[in-house]
N, C-alpha and C positions, 0 to 999 in steps of 0.2 A: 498241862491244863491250868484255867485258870484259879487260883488262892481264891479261898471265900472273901468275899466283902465284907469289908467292917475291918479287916486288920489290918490293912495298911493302906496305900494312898495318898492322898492331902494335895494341898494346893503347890506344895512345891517338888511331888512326886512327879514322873516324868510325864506317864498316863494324866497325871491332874493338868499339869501344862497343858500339855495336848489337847486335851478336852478342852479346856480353858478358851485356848485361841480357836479353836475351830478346827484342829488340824488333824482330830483321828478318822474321819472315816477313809481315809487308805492306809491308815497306818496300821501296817502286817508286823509289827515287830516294836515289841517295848517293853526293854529291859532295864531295870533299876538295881542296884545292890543296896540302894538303902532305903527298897521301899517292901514294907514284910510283906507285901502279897506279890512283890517275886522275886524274894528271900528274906526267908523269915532267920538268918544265921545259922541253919545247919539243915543237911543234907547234901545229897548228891545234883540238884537239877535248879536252874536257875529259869525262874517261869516269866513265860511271856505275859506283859500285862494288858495285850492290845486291843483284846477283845474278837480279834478276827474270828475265831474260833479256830484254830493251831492243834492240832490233836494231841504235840507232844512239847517237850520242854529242851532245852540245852541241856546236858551230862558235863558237868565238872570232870574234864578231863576225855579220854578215850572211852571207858566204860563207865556201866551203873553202879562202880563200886571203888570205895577210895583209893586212890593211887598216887604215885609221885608224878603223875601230869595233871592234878587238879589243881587249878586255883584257888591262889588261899583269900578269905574272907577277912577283911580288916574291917575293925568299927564297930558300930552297935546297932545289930539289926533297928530297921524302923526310924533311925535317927534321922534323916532326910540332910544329910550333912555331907562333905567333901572327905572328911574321915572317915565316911564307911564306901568301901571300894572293892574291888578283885586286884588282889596282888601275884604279877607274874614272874616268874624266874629262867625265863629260857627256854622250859622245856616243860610249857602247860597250854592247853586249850580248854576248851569248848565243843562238843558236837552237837549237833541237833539231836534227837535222841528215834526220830523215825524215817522214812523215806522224804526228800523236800517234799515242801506244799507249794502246789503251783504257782505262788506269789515267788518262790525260789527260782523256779526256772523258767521264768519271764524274761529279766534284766537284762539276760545276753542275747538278747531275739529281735526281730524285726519290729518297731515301733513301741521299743521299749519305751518303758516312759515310770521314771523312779527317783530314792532320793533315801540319803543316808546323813545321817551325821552319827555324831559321838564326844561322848568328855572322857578325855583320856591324858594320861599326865605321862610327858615324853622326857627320856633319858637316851643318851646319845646310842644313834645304832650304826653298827660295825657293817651289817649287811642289810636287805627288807626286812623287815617285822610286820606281819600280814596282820590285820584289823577283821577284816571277815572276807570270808573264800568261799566257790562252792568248784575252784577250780586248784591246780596247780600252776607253778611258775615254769613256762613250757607247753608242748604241743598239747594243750585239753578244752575243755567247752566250758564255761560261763565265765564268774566276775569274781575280781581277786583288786580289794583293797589296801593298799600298807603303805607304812612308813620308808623311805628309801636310808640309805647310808646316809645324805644328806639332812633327815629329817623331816623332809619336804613327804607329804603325802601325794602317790599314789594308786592310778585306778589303770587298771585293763583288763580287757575284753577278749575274751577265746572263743574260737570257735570249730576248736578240735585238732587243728593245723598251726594257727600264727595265732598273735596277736591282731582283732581287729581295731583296737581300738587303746588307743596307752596314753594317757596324759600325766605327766605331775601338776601339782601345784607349785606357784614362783615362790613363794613362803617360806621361808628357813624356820622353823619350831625350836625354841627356846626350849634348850632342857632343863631339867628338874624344877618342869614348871606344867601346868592343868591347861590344858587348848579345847577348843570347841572346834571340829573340824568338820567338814561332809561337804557333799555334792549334788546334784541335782542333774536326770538326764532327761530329755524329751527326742528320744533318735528321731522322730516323726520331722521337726522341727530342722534337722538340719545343722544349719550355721548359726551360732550364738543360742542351741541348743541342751549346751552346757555349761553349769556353771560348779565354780570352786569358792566355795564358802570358809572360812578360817579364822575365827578370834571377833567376830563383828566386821567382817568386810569380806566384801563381795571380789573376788579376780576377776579378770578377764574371762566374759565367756570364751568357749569354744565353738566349735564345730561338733555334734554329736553323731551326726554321721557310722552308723556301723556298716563297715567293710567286707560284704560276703557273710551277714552272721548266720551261724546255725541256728538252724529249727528245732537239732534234737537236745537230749538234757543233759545237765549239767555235769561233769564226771564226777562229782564227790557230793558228799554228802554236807549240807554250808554246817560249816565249822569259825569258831570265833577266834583269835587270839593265834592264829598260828593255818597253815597252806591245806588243802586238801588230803595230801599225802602228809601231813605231821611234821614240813619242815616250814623254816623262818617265821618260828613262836616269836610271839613278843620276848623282848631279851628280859636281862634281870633289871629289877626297878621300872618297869612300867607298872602301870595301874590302868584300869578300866573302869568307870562312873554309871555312865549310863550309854543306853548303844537302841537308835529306832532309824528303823528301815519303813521306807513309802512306796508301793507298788499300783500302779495304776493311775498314778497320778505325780505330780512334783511339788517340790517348792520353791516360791516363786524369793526372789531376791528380801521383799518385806518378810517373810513366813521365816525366813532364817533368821533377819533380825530381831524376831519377835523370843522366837524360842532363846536366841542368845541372851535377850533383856530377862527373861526369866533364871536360868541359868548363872547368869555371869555372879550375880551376889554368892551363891552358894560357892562356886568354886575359883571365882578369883582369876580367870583367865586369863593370860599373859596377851598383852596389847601392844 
């Protein structure tokens, strides 16, 4: 649930962007590690700031209680800086901490229509490093984002059988360096229904097109930083910034360059 107001926020918090440009009333997911109302530097649950009304919070790790899969907290709460972040090791996540909200199990459906990004600082990966999942890699039902061996981000679509829908992005991601990456789907839409967003530039749209998607839900519970079933966690030496998901709606090719021009002072993004 939502942190009281008044402790954290500001104009370069991620929620403040958002608002700023105009861009939260779909946004179901808005997470900051350096903004204290959602994470004030200690606890177990990293709080959505979105306003949707989310009933529950992300759990540092698999459970409500410390362990060697939670992510560790760098920085100083509140500082609104690129120093304060989520530091991973291989073998940490994130879980939602209740049943999805039906903002979750929309994206992999018939007329989807969404959009993600994130600041996350990449180091070279030997296999995927999933970014957010509410699926596994293999025969399951919804969306599963990550880093490939190449560093190249991306995204596919299940629908309990195959993959309906797989794209990378063409972008090779400079390591030990802070990227701004995300996507944008409109399935309704079709052809040039998709787009891949990375560093201030727009790829090639896509085709968005989903192929037989299912109707029913998701198999896992969306989880951050690592697969539904708990494999390909981000490896060691990633980092995670900030992370907001848009449901019911997308962003349009300007909407991305906007939130980069806010962002990019803070963390320096490799161009």
């Amino acid at each position: 649930m939502l942190a009281a107001a008044g402790t954290g926020g500001g104009d370069n918090s991620l929620i403040g962007i958002m608002t700023s440009l105009g861009l939260d009333s779909n946004l179901k997911l808005c997470l900051d590690a350096r903004d204290l109302n959602s994470y004030a530097g200690s606890g177990q649950d990293w709080l959505d700031v979105s306003g949707a009304g989310n009933g529950d919070e992300f759990h540092r790790g698999e459970t409500t209680g410390a362990s060697s899969d939670d992510p560790t907290f760098n920085g100083v709460a509140g500082d609104l800086l690129a120093s304060t972040y989520w530091g991973l090791d291989g073998g940490d996540n994130f879980r939602y901490g209740a049943a999805n909200e039906p903002w979750m199990e929309n994206p992999h459906k018939n007329n989807a229509h969404w959009a993600w990004f994130a600041a996350i600082y990449v180091v070279a990966c030997a296999t995927d490093n999933v970014i957010l999942s509410t699926r596994k890699n293999g025969a399951s039902t919804g969306i599963r984002m990550n880093l490939n061996a190449s560093e190249r981000v991306n995204m596919a679509i299940g629908n309990g059988t195959t993959d309906i829908m797989s794209y990378s992005s063409t972008t090779t991601l400079t390591t030990s360096r802070w990227h701004f990456v995300g996507h944008t789907i409109d399935e309704a839409t079709g052809a040039g229904g998709g787009r891949y967003y990375v560093n201030g530039a727009t790829e090639a749209t896509f085709d968005a097109t989903y192929a037989s998607p299912s109707a029913g839900a998701a198999s896992y519970i969306m989880a951050l930083c690592g697969d539904g079933d708990n494999l390909y966690r981000l490896e060691n030496g990633h980092r995670l910034g900030v992370l907001g998901f848009i449901e019911g709606g997308g962003l349009s090719e300007a909407n991305f360059d906007s939130i980069y021009a806010k962002l990019d002072p803070i963390y320096s993004f490799d161009t």
